[in-house]
FIBA-732101 format. One record per residue (C-alpha): residue number from 1; residue in one letter; chain; x, y, z. Coordinates in Angstrom, 2 decimals, always signed. Each point is the difference from the previous one (the first is absolute). Layout:
<pts>
  vexnu  marza  nuba       c1       c2       c3
    NUM      A     A        X        Y        Z
...
</pts>
This chain:
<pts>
  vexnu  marza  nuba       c1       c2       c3
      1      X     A  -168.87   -60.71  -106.02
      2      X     A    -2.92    -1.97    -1.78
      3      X     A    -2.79    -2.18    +1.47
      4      X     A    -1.15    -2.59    -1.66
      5      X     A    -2.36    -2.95    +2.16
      6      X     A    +1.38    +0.97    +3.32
      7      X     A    +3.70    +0.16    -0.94
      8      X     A    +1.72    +2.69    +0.61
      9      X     A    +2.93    +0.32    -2.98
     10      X     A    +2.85    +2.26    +0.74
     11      X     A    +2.49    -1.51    -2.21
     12      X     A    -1.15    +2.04    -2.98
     13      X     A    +3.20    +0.19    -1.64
     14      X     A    +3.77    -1.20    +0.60
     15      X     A    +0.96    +3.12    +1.79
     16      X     A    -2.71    -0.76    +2.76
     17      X     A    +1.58    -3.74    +0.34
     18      X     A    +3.36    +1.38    +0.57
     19      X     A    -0.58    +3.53    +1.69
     20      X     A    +2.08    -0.16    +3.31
     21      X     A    -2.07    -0.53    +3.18
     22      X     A    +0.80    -0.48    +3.66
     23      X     A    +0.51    -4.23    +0.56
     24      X     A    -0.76    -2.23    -2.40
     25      X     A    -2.52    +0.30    -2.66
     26      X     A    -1.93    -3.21    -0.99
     27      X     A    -1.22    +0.28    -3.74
     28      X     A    -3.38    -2.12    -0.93
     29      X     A    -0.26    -0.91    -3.69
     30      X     A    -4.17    -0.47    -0.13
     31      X     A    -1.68    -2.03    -2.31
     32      X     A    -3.68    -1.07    -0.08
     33      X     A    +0.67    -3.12    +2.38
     34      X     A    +1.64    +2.65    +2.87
     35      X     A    -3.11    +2.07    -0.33
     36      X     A    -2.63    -2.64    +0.06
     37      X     A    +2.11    -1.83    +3.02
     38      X     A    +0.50    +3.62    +1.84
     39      X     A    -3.92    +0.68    -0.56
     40      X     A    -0.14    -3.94    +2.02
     41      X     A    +2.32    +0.86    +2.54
     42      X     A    +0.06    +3.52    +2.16
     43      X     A    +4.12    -0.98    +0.71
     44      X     A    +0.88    -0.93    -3.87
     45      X     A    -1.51    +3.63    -0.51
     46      X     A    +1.77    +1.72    +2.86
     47      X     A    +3.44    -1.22    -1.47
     48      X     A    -1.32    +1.47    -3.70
     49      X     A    -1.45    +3.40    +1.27
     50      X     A    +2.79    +0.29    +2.84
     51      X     A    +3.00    -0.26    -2.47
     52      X     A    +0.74    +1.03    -3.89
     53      X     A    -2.01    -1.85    -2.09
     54      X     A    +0.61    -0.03    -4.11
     55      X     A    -2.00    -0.82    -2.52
     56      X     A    +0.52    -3.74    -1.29
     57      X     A    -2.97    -1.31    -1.70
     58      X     A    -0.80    +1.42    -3.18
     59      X     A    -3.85    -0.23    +0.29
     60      X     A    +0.04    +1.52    +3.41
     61      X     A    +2.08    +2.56    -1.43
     62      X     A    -1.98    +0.67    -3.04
     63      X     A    -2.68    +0.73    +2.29
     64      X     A    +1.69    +2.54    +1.96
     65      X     A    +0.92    +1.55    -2.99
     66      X     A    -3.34    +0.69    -1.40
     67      X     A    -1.23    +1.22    +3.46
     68      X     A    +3.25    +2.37    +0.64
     69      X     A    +0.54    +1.65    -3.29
     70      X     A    +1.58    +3.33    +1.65
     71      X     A    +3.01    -2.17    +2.08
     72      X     A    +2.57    -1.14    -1.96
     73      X     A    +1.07    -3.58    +1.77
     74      X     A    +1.45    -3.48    -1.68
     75      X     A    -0.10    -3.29    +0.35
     76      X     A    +3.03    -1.07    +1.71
     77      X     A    -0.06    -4.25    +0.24
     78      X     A    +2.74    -1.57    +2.27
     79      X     A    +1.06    -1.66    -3.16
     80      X     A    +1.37    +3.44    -1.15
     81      X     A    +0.90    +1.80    +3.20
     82      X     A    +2.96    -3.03    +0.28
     83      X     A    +1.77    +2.12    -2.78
     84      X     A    -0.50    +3.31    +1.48
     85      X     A    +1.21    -0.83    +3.96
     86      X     A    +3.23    -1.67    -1.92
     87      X     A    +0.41    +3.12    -2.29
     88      X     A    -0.42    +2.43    +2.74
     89      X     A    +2.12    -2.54    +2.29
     90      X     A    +3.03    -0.35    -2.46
     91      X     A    +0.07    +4.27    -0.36
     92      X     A    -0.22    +0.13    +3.75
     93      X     A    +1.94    -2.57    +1.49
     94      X     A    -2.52    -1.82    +1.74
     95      X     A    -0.01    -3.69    +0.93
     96      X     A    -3.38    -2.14    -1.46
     97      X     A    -0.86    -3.43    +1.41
     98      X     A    -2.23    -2.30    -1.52
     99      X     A    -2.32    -2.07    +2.46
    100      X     A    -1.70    -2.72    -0.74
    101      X     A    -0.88    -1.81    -3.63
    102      X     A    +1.00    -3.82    -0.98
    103      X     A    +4.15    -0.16    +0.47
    104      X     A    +0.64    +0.00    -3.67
    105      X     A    -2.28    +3.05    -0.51
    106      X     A    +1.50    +1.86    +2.25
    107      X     A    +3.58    -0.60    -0.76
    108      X     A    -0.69    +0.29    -3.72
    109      X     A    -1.47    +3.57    +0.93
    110      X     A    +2.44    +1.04    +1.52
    111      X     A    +2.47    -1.49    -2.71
    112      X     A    -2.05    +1.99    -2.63
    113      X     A    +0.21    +3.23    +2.06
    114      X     A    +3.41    +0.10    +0.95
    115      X     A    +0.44    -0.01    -4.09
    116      X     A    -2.30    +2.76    -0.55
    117      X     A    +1.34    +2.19    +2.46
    118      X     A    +3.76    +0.06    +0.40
    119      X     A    +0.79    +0.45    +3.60
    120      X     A    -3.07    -0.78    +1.46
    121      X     A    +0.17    -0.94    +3.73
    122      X     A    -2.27    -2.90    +0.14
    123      X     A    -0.84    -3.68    +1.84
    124      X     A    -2.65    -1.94    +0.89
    125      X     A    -1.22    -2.80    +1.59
    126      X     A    -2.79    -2.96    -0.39
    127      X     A    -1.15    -1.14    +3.43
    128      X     A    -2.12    -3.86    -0.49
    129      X     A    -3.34    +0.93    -1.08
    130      X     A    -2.04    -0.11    +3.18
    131      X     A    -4.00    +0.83    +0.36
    132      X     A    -0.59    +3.54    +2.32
    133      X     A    +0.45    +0.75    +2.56
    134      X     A    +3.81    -1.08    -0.13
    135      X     A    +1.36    -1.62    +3.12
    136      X     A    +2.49    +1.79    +2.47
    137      X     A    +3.07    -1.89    -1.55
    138      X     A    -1.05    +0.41    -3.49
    139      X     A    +0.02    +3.87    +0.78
    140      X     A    +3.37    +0.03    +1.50
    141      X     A    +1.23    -1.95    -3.13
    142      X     A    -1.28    +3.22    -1.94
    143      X     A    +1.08    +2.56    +2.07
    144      X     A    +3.48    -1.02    +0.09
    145      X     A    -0.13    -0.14    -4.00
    146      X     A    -0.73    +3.79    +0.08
    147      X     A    +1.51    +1.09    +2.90
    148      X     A    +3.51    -1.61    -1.38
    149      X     A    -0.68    +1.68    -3.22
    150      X     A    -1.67    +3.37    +1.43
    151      X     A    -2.01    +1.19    -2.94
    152      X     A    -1.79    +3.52    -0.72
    153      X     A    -2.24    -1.48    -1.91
    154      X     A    -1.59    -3.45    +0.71
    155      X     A    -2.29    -2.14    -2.65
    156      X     A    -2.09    -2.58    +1.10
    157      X     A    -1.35    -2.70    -2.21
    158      X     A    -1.93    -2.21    +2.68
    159      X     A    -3.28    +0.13    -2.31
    160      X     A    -2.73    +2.58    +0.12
    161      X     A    -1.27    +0.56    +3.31
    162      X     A    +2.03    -1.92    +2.02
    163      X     A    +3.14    +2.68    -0.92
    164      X     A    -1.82    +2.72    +0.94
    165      X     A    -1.36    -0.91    +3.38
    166      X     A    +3.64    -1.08    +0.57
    167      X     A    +1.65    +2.95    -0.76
    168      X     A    -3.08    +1.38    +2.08
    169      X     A    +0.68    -1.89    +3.47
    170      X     A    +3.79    +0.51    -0.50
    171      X     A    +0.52    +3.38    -0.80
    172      X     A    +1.35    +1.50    +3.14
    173      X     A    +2.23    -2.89    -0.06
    174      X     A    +0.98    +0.73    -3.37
    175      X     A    +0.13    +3.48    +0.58
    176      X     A    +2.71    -0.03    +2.37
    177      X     A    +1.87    -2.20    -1.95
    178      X     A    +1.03    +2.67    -2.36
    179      X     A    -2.98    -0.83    -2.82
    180      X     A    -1.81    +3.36    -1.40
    181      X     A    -1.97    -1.46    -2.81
    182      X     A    -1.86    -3.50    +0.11
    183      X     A    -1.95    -1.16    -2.86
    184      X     A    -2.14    -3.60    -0.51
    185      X     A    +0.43    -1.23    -3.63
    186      X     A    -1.10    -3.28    -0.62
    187      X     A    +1.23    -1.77    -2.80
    188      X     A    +1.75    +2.60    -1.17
    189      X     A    +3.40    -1.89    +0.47
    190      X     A    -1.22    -2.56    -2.13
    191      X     A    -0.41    +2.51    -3.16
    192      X     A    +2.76    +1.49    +1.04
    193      X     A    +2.54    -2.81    +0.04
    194      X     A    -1.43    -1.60    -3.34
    195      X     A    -2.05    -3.06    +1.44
    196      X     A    -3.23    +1.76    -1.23
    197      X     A    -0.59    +2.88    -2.76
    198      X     A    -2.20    +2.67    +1.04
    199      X     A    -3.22    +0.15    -2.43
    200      X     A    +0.61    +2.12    -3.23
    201      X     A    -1.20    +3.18    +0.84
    202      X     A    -3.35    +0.33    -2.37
    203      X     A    -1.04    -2.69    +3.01
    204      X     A    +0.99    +2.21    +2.58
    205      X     A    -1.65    +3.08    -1.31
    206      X     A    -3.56    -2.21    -0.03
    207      X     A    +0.60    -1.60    +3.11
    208      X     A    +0.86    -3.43    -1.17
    209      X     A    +3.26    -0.35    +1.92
    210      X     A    -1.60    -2.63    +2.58
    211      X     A    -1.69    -2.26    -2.82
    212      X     A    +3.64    +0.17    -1.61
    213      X     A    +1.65    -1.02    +3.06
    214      X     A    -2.72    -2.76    +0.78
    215      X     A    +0.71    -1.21    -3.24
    216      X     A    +4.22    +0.15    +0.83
    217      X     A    -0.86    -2.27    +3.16
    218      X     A    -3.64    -1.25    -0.17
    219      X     A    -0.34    -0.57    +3.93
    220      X     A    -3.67    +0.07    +2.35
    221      X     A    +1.60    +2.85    +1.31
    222      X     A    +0.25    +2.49    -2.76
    223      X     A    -3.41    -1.07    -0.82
    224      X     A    -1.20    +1.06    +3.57
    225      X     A    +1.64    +3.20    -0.08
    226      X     A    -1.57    +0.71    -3.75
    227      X     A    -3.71    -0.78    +1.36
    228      X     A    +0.59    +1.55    +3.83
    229      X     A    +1.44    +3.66    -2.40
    230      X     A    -3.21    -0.38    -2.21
    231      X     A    -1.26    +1.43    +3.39
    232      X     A    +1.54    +2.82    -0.45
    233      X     A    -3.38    +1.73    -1.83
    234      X     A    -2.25    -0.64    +3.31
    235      X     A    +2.16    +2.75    +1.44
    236      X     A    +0.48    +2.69    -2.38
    237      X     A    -2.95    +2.65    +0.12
</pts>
């Protein structure tokens, strides 16, 4: 376990993300915009401290790596842990949905997956983009997606935030229908699939990869999200 700004991280390394618990275990992939937006909001922070969190952001990670010489912990981005839930899925026999993402993102990921690993058990589904909190028929539309399919594991790219609080306010729900290991990851589907490259990784180790992806899709957006994670440095002391 390390501490870093009022996060608790307990998803140190991948056997901590996959170790075998009672219900369903809801990993957290952190970057500097979760910690500056959990520092703003006492729920956001109960959902990071309450579940596993990981180590996304290479600057908060950094960091936590100067402060905690003596634990050995990695960075473990949702980008990455994609390929490791499909590894371990494909050796185990479990089923992985895919949850969210533009249509063609998500179909090409799951294209691109099915190639990688032979025999993989996996679907998905794109529900219309919709702003949060989803309404009632919206949420049976996505629970009949998963329930049909009955994953183990469940990925959720509805966007930072948003997937988290939903797999959050749902997890009994999800729970009892059969899912053990939720995860949010954002765009990931869109790397994934092809429709974006991930930045080279001499970006990634300097913590570049949002300027890279701003400059993929230059949207208001990203450029919020840059500024609100510059933040981040009002926190750590």
């Amino acid at each position: 376990m390390v501490e870093l700004a009022g996060i608790t991280f307990r998803g140190l390394t991948l056997d901590d993300v996959f170790e075998e618990r009672e219900g369903l275990s809801h990993i957290v992939t952190v970057n500097a915009e979760f910690i500056v937006r959990a520092n703003e909001s006492s729920f956001f922070q109960q959902i990071l401290n309450n579940n596993i969190s990981t180590f996304d952001g290479q600057i908060p990670f950094a960091i936590a790596k100067m402060r905690n010489r003596n634990v050995k912990f990695e960075k473990l981005p949702g980008s990455e842990l994609v390929y490791h839930i499909c590894e371990r899925s494909q050796l185990k026999k479990q089923r992985v949905f895919l949850l969210g993402g533009a249509a063609d993102s998500n179909a090409g990921a799951i294209e691109v997956l099915r190639r990688r690993y032979p025999g993989l058990n996996i679907d998905g589904y794109s529900p219309p983009y919709s702003d949060y909190p989803f309404s009632n028929q919206l949420n049976e539309k996505i629970f009949y997606a998963i329930g049909k399919f009955s994953p183990f594991h469940l990925l959720v790219g509805f966007g930072a935030v948003k997937q988290e609080v939903w797999i959050a306010e749902n997890r009994t729900q999800l729970e009892q229908m059969g899912v053990r290991l939720a995860i949010g990851v954002g765009g990931t589907f869109d790397m994934v699939s092809g429709k974006f490259k991930r930045a080279p990784k001499y970006l990634q180790k300097i913590g570049l990869e949002g300027l890279y992806r701003l400059a993929l899709e230059p949207e208001a957006h990203r450029v919020k999200r840059i500024l609100l994670s510059l933040r981040l440095f009002r926190y750590i002391v």
